[in-house]
N, C-alpha and C positions, 0 to 999 in steps of 0.2 A: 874562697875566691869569689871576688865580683865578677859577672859580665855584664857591662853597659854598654851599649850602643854609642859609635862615633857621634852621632847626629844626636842632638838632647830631641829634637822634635819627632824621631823616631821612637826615641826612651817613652816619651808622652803618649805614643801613639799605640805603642805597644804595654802602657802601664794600663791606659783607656780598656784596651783591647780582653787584658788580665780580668780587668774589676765587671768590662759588661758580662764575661763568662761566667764567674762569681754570681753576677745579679740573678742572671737567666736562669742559672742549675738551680739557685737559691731560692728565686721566686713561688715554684711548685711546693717545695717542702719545709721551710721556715715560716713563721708568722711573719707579717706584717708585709709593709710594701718600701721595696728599696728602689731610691733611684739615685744618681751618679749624679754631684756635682761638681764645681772647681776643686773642693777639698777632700775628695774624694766619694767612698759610700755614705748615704745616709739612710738609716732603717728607722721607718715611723712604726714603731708597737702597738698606736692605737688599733683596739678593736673598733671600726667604724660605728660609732652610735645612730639610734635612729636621729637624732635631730639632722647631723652631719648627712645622712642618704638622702634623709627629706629634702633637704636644702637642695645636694644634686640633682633628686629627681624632679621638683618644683623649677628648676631654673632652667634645667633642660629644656621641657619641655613649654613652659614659657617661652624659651626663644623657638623652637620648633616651629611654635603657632605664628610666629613673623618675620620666619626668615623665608628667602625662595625655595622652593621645592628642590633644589639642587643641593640646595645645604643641608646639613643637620648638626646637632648638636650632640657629639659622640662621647660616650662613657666608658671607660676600660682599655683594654689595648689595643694597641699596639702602644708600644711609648714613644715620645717625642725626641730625636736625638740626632744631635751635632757629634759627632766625630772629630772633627777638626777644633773644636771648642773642648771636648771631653766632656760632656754634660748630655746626661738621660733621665729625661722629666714623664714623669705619668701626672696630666693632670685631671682634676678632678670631671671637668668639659671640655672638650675641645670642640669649636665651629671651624667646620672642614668641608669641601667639597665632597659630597658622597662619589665623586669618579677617584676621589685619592685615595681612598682604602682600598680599590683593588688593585691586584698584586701582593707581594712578599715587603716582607721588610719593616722596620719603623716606619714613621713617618717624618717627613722631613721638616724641622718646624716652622719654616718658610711658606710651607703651605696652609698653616693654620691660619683663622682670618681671626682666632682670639684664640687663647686660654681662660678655663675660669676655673677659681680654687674654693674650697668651702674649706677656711683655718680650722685646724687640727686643735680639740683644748689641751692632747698632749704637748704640741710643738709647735705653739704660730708662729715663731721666729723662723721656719722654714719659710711658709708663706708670705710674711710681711718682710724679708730679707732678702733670703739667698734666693728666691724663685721670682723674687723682684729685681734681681740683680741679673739672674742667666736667664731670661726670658728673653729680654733684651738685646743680650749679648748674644742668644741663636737666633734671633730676628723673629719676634712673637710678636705680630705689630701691635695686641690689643691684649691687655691681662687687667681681670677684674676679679676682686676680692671680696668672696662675704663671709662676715665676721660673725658667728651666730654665737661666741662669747658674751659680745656689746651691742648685736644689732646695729653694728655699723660698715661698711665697705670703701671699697675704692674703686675706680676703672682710670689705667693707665694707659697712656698711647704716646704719638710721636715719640719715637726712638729718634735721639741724637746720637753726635761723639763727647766724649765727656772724656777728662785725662785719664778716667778710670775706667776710660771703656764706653761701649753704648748703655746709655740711661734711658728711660721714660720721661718727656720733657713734659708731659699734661698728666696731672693726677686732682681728678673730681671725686670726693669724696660725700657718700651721702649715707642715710640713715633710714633703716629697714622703714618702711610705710611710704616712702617719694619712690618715684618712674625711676628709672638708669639706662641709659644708652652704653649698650657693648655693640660697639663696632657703630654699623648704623642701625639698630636693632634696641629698640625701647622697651621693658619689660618692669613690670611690676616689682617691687619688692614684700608686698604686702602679703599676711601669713607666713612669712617665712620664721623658722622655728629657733630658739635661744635654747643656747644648752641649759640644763638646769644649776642653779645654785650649786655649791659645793660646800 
């Protein structure tokens, strides 16, 4: 015997609701890092390589050094999550008002002033698709991608409407060694580290 809810957008609200418990009990004692998107879980296996941390840690704090003091540029949890979208992202940076993390809870992704991803060489179709697709559509105003596969990235902004939903209507793509602007925030790409060969 089924039971389904009269309402489909309670069914949704309550399937969300199933999959973050899932996440949350799961996160402590499974490998890897799961987050919720429109098709449900996704679990990345990669073991984080040093290139991929370096990347984080280098970018981070590259932006640290020019952004205001109010800001920073945060690594780890809490996750970033819509509810009402069904989608729970961890990204790899997030630039956030240091008054937002106190308190309980996610964070709301509305209040991020960017996301930045450093692409997985297990799985960049996560980053270069589905996290360029729901970034968007939780209202991320600013998502920038470094590719330490190719030495190449992107930084994405202006969210439109699109029939498919909100898109990113400005995508500047550049290549490891030029400046990049996240947000209003210029930062080197230089030294930053390629995976090795396979």
């Amino acid at each position: 015997m089924t039971i389904a809810p009269d309402n489909p957008r309670q069914g949704a609200s309550l399937l969300y609701r199933a999959m973050r418990d899932f996440v949350q009990s799961a996160d402590d004692n499974l490998p890897g890092k799961f987050e919720i998107t429109k098709e449900g879980i996704v679990l990345d296996l990669m073991t984080p390589m040093k290139p991929h941390e370096l990347t984080v840690l280098r970018v981070r704090k590259r932006l640290e050094k020019v952004m205001p003091e109010e800001l920073v540029a945060h690594t780890g949890e809490p996750d970033v999550e819509d509810e009402t979208q069904g989608i729970m992202r961890r990204p790899d940076v997030m630039v956030i008002a240091e008054a937002e993390m106190e308190g309980e809870g996610s964070f709301d992704p509305r209040s991020l002033v960017a996301a930045v991803e450093v692409v997985s060489r297990s799985h960049p179709d996560n980053d270069w698709g589905t996290k360029m697709r729901d970034y968007p559509l939780i209202g991320v105003p600013v998502y920038a991608i470094f590719d330490p596969r190719t030495g190449t990235g992107a930084v994405l902004s202006d969210i439109h409407p699109t029939p498919d939903g909100p898109r990113y209507a400005t995508r500047k793509d550049f290549v490891y060694g030029e400046d990049v602007t996240i947000a209003e925030w210029t930062i080197s790409t230089a030294q930053l580290p390629l995976y090795a060969e396979e």
